[in-house]
C-alpha positions as CSV (number, residue, x, y, z in Angstrom):
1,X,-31.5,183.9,17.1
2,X,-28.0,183.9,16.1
3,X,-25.9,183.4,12.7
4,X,-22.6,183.3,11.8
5,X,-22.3,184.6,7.9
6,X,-19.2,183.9,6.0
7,X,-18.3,185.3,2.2
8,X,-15.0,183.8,0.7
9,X,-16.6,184.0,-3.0
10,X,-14.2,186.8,-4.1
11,X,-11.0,187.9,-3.6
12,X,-12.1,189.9,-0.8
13,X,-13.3,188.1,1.7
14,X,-15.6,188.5,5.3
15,X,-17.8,187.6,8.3
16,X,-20.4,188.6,10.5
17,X,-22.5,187.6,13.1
18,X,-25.8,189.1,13.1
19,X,-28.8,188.2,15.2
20,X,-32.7,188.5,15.0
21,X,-31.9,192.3,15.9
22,X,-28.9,193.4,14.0
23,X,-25.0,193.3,13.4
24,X,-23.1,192.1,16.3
25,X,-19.8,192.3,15.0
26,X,-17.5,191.8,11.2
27,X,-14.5,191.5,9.8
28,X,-12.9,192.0,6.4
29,X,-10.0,191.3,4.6
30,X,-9.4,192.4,1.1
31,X,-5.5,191.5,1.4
32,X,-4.6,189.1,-1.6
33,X,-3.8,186.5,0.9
34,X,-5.1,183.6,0.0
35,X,-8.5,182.6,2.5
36,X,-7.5,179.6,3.9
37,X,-4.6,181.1,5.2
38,X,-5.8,184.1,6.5
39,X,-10.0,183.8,6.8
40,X,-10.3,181.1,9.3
41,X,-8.1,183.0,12.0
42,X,-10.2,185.9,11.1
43,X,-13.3,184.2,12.1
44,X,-11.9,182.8,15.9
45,X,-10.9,185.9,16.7
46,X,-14.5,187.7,15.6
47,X,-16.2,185.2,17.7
48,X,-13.8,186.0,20.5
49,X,-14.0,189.7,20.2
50,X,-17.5,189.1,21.0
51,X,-17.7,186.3,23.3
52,X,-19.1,183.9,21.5
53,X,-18.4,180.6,20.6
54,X,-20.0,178.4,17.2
55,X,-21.9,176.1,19.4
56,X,-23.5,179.9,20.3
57,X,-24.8,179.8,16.7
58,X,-28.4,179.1,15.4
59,X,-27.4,177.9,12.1
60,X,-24.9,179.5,9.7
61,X,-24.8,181.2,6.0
62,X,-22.8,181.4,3.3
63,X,-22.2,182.3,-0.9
64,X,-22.4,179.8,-3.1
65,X,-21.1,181.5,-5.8
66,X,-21.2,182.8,-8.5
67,X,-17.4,183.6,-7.5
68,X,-13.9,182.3,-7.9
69,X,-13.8,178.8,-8.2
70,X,-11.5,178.4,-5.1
71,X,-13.3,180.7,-2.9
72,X,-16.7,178.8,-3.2
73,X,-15.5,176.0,-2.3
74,X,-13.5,177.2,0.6
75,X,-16.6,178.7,1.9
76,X,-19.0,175.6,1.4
77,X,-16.7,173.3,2.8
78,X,-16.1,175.6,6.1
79,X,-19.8,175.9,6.4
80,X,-20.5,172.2,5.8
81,X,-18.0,171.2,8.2
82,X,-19.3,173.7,11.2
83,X,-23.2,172.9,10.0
84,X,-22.4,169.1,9.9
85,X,-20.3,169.1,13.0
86,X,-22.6,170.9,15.5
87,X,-25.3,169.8,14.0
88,X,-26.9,173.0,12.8
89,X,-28.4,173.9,10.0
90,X,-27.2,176.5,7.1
91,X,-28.5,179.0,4.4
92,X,-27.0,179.3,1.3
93,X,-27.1,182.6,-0.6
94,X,-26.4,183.7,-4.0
95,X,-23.5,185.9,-4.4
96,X,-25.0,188.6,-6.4
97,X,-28.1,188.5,-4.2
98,X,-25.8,189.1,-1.3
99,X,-23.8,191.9,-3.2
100,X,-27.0,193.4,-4.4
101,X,-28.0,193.8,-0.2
102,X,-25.1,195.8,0.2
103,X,-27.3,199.3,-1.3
104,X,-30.7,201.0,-0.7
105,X,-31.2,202.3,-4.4
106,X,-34.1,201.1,-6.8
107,X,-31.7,199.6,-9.0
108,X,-28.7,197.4,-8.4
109,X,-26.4,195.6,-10.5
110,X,-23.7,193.7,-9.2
111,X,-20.7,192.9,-10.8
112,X,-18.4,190.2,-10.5
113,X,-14.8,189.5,-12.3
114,X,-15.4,186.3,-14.6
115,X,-12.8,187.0,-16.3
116,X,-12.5,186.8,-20.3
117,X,-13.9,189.8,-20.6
118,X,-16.8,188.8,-18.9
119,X,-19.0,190.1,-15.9
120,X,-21.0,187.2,-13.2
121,X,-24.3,189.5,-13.2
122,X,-27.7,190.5,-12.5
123,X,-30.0,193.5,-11.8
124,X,-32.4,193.9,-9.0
125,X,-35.4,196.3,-8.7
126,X,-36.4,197.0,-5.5
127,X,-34.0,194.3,-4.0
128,X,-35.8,191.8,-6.5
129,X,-34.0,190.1,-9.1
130,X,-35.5,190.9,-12.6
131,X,-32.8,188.9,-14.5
132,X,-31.6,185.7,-14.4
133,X,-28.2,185.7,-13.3
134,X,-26.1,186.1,-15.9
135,X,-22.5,185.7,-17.4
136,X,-21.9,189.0,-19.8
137,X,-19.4,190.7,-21.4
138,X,-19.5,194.7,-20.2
139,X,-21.2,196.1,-23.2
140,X,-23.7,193.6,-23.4
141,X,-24.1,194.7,-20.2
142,X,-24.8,197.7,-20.7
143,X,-26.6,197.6,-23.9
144,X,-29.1,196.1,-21.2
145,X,-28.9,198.9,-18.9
146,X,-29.6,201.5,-21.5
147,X,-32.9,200.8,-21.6
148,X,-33.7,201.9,-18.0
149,X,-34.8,204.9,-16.5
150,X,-32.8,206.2,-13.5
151,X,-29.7,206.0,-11.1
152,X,-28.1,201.7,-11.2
153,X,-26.1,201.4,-8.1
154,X,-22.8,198.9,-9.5
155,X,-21.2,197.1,-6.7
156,X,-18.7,193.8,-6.9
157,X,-14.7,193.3,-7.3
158,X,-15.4,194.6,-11.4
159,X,-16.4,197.8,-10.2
160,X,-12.4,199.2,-9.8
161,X,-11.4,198.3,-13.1
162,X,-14.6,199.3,-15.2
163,X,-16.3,202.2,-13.4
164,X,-14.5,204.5,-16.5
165,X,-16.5,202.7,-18.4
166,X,-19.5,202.6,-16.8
167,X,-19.3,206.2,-16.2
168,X,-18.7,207.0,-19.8
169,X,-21.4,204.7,-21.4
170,X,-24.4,205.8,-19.0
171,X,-23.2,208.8,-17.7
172,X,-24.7,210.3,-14.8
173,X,-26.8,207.2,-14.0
174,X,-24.0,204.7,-13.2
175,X,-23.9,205.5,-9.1
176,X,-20.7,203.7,-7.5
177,X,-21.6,203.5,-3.4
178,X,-18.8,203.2,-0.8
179,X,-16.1,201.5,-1.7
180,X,-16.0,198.8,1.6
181,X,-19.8,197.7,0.5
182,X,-18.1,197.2,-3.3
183,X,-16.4,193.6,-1.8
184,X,-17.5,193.0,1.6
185,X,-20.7,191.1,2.0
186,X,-21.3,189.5,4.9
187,X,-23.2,191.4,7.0
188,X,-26.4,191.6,4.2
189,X,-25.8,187.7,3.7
190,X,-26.3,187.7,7.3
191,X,-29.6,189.7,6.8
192,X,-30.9,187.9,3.8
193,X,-30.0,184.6,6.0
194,X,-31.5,185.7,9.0
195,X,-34.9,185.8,7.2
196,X,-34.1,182.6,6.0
197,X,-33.0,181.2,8.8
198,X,-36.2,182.3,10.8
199,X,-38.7,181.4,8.1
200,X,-37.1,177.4,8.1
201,X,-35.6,177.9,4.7
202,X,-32.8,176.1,5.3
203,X,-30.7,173.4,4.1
204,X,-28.2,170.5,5.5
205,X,-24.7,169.8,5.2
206,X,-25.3,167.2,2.6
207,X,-27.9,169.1,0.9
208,X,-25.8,172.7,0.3
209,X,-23.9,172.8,-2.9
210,X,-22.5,175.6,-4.8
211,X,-24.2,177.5,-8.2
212,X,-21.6,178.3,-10.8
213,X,-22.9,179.9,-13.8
214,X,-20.3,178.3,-16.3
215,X,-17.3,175.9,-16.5
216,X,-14.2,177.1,-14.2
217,X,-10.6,178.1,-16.3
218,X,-9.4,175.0,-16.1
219,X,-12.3,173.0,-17.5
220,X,-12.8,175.4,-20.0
221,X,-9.2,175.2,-21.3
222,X,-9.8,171.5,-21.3
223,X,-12.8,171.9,-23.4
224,X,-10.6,174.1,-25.8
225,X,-7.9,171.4,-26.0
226,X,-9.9,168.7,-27.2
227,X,-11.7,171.1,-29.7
228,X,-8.4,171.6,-31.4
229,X,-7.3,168.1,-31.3
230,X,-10.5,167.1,-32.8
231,X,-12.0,164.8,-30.0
C-alpha cells in the first residue's frame, strides 16, 4: 500500500510518500513562502521524482491542526480535493501526534507557536499521549514538566525561540533533537497513517475536518471588541 502524507500546519511545510515498507521519497520547505504558492509544485514534482502519479495512491494523510489557522485549512482542503476526486480515502492526524513521531525518546513534548505567549501542546510517554492536548503559556508548561523524571525530547516551530528557556528551567533534561525533525513532519504522519490506513481507520472527504484547540486571531480580537463595547 501506498500514501501520500502532506503537513502544511506550520510555517514549515512537507510531504512524503511512504508505503507498507517504508519512506519512498520527501520534500520540505521551511522558506516563509506562503504554501499555496510554493507546496503544491512541491508535491508534482515529489511524485515525479519518483514515478508516481496520485491515482498511484491508496488513500492520503494529513494534520489537522493544531497549527496556523491558514495552514490547516490549506492542507484539508488539498486532501479533501485529491480524496474526493479519485475517490480515495484519507487519515487525518493530529499535529502534535505527528510532531511527537519525529523522536525515539520516552518522553516528547511538542511545541507549537500559538502565539500570545502561548504554546499548542502535549506530552507523550512511550509515543502515547498522557495529556490532553493543550494550549499553555511556557511556564505553565514547564511547571508541568518539573514533575518528571528524565530526558523530554521538545520538538515544533517554538523550539528556536524558547530552547534558552527550556534549557535554563530544566536544565540538563530538556533534549532538543535535529533541527530538520523540529518542523518537518511528514514522513511520521505517513507512518502513523500507514497504520491507519491499513487497519481501516479512515475517514471521507466529507467526514475530515480540522481540530483547533481555541478561537483563531481574528475571532478572538472580535470576541475582545465586543467585550469592550459591551455587547
Amino acid at each position: 500500500m501506498k500514501l501520500l502524507a502532506i503537513d502544511t500546519a506550520t510555517k514549515a511545510a512537507s510531504a512524503a510518500i511512504v508505503s507498507s515498507e517504508g519512506i519512498i521519497g520527501e520534500i520540505g520547505l521551511n522558506i516563509g513562502k506562503t504554501h499555496s504558492q510554493k507546496f503544491l509544485p512541491g508535491v508534482e514534482q515529489l511524485l515525479s521524482l519518483c514515478d508516481m502519479a496520485l491515482s498511484d495512491m491508496d488513500g492520503f494523510a494529513v494534520t489537522v491542526g493544531p497549527g496556523s489557522f491558514t495552514g490547516v485549512r490549506i492542507g484539508l482542503a488539498t486532501a479533501k480535493a485529491w480524496s474526493y476526486g479519485l475517490d480515495k480515502p484519507v487519515v487525518g492526524v493530529n499535529t502534535l501526534d505527528a510532531l511527537a513521531g519525529n523522536v525515539d525518546c520516552r518522553y516528547v513534548c511538542p511545541i507549537l507557536d500559538a502565539r500570545r505567549n502561548e504554546f499548542y501542546t502535549c506530552l507523550y510517554d512511550g509515543g502515547k499521549p498522557i495529556w490532553d492536548y493543550l494550549a499553555l503559556s511556557p511556564l505553565a508548561l514547564v511547571e508541568r514538566l518539573r514533575l518528571l523524571d528524565g530526558t523530554i525530547a521538545f520538538v515544533g516551530d517554538a523550539v528556536a525561540g524558547y530552547q534558552g528557556f527550556l534549557s535554563e528551567q530544566l536544565g540538563e533534561r530538556a533534549y532538543f533533537p535535529n533541527s530538520a525533525r523540529q518542523v518537518f513532519m511528514a514522513v511520521a504522519l505517513g507512518s502513523i497513517a500507514m497504520q491507519k490506513l491499513e487497519q481501516g481507520e479512515v475517514q471521507t472527504a466529507l467526514e475530515i475536518g480540522p481540530f483547533y484547540l481555541r478561537a483563531s486571531e481574528a475571532e478572538i480580537k472580535m470576541q475582545e471588541k465586543l467585550q469592550a463595547q459591551g455587547k
